[in-house]
C-alpha positions in Angstrom: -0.4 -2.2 -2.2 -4.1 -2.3 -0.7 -7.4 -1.2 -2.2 -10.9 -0.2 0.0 -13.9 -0.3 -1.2 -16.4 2.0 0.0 -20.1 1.6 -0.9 -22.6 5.1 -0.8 -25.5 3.4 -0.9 -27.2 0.5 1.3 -27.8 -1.3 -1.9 -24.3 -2.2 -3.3 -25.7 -3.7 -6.3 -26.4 -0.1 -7.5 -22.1 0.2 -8.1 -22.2 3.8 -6.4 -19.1 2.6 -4.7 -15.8 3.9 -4.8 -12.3 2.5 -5.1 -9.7 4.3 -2.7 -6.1 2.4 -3.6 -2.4 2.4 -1.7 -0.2 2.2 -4.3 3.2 3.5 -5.6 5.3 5.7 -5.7 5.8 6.4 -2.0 2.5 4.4 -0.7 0.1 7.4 -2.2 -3.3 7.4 -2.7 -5.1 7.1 -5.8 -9.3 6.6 -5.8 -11.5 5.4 -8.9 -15.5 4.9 -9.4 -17.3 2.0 -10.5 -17.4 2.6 -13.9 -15.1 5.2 -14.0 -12.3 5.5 -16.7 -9.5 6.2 -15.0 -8.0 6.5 -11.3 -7.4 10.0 -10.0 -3.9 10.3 -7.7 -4.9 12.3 -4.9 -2.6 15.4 -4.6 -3.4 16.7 -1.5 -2.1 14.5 1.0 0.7 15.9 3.3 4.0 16.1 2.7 5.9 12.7 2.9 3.1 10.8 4.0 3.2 7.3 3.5 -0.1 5.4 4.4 0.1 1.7 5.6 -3.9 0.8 6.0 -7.4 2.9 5.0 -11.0 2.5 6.1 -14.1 3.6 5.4 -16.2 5.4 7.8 -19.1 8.1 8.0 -18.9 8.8 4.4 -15.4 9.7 4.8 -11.5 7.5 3.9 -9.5 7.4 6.9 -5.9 6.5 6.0 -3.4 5.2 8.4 0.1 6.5 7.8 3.1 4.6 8.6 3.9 6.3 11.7 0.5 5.9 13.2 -1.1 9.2 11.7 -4.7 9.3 10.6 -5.4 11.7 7.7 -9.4 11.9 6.6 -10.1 12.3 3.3 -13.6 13.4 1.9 -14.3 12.9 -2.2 -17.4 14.6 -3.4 -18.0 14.5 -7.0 -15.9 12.8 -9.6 -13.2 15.3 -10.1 -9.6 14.3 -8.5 -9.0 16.5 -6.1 -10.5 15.9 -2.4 -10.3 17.3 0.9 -7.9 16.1 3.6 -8.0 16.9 7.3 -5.0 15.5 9.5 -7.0 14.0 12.4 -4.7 11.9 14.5 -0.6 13.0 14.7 1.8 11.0 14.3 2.7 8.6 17.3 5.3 6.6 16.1 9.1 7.5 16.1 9.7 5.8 13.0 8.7 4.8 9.7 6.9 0.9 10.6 6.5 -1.8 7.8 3.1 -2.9 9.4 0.0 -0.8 10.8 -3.0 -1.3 10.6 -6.4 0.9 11.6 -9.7 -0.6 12.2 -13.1 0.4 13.9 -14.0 -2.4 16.6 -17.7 -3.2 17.3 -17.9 -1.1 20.2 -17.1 2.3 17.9 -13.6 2.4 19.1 -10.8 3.0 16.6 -7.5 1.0 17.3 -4.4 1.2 16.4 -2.6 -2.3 15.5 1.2 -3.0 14.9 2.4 -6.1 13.8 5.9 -7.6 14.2 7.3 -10.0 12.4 11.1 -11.8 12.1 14.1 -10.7 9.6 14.9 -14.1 8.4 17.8 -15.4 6.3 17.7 -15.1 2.4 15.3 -18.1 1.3 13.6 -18.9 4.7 9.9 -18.5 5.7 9.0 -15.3 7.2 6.8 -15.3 10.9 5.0 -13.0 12.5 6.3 -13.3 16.1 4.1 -10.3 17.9 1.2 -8.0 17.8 0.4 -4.7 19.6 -3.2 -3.2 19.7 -3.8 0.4 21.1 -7.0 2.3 21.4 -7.0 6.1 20.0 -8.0 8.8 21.9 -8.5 11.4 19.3 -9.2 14.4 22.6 -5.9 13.9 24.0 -4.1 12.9 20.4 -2.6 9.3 22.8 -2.7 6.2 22.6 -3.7 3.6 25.2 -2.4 -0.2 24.8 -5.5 -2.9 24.9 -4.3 -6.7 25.6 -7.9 -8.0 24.8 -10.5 -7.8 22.0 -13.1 -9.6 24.4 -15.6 -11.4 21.8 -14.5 -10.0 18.9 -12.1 -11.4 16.3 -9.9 -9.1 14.0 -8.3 -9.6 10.5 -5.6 -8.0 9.1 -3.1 -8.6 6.2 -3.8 -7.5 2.2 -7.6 -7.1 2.8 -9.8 -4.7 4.9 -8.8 -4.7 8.3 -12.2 -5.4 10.5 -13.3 -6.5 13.9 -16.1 -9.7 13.3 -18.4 -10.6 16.7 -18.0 -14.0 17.5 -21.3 -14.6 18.5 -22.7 -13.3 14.9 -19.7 -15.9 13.9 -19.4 -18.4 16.4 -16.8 -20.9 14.2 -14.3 -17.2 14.6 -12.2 -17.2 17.9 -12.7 -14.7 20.5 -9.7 -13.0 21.0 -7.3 -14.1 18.3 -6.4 -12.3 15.1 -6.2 -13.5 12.0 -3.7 -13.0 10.1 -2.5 -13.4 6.1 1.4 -11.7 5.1 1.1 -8.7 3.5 5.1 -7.7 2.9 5.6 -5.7 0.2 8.4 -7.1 -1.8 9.1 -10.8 0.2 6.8 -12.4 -2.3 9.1 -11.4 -5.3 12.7 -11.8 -3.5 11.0 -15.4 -2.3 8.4 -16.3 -4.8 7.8 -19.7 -3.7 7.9 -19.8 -0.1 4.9 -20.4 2.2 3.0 -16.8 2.9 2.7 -16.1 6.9 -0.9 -16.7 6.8 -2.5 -18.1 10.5 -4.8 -17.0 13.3 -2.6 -15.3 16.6 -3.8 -15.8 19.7 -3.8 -12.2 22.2 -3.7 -14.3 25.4 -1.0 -16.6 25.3 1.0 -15.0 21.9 0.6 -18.1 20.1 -0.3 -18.5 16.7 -2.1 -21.6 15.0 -2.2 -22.8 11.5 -5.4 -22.1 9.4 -5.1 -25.5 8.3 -2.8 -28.1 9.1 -0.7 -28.1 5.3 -0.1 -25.1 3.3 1.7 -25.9 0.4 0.0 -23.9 -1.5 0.4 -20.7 0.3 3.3 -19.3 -2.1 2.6 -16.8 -4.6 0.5 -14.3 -4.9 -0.1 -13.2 -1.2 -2.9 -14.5 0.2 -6.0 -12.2 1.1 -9.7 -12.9 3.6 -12.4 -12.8 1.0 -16.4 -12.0 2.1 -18.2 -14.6 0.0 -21.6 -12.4 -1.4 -24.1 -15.9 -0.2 -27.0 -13.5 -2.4 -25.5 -14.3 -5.4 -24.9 -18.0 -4.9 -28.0 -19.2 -6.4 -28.0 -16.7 -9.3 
């Protein structure tokens, strides 16, 4: 479903990184390390809980479950097990397809939802709304933001982050980007376009990422982070 990659160093070259991965059955969570053998299922989670998104923070995964719960999960060592503390309760009254957890540039963490049409078997499938809410992990609420002020944010298959558009000035204050990340769309409707574009907070508009996508189809589409220290090697 989604992997994160963590690195425990400040030189990922080294490979002391680890893999944490959202997979099936029931959108668990499994963690390998570079170089490791094998993944290691992660047993410990709580009951039913179904995680949606994951970052990596303070040495620590925080995984987003699908009904807005945070659950932090420490790994020390190589062995499987790990520890898991329950940080943020639940906050949504029902099981959502897309939510998302990131760390804006001001330390925040926010809480984003994404909304996106049923369509009709064989048609393209939109996203049509998004929602962004700041946690308040004292008070265990949630408090709705309708700006990200410089920042852009990026969400879909890949690591959901917050980018400063003045270290990026080509980004768009303001507007998310966006790629689909449904879960079983691009099997049911292996050639159709992927929902891939750039939403705009202000106005709820959303934009092509270019023009013509005919190539948006199969598999879904992810945001990549080119390593420009390699280029040349």
């Amino acid at each position: 479903m989604k992997a994160v990659l963590s690195c425990l160093s400040c030189d990922p070259s080294r490979g002391d990184c680890i893999a944490m991965l959202i997979c099936n059955p029931r959108r668990q969570l499994s963690f390998a390390r570079v170089g490791g053998q094998q993944w290691h299922w992660i047993t410990t989670s709580p009951l039913y809980a179904q995680y949606s998104d994951s970052i990596y923070h303070n040495n620590a995964f925080y995984a987003m479950t699908r009904q807005g719960g945070i659950h932090r999960y420490t790994i020390e060592g190589s062995c499987a097990s790990c520890s898991c503390d329950v940080v943020f309760k639940d906050t949504l009254p029902y099981i959502a397809y897309n939510v998302y957890i990131a760390r804006t540039l001001s330390g925040d963490v926010s809480q984003i939802w994404r909304f996106t049409d049923n369509p009709c078997e064989g048609k393209e499938m939109h996203m049509n709304g998004i929602e962004i809410y700041k946690l308040v992990f004292d008070h265990q609420c949630i408090i709705s933001v309708d700006s990200l002020g410089n920042d852009a944010l990026f969400i879909g298959h890949s690591y959901t982050c917050c980018l400063s558009t003045r270290d990026y000035p080509k980004l768009l204050p303001g507007h998310v980007y966006f790629t689909d990340d449904a879960e079983y769309w691009p099997v049911e409707c292996k050639n159709i376009r992927r929902d891939v574009g750039i939403y705009n907070l202000e106005d709820d508009t959303s934009l092509d990422v270019v023009s013509s996508q005919p190539w948006l189809n199969w598999p879904n589409p992810i945001w990549i982070t080119p390593s420009f220290t390699k280029i040349n090697q």
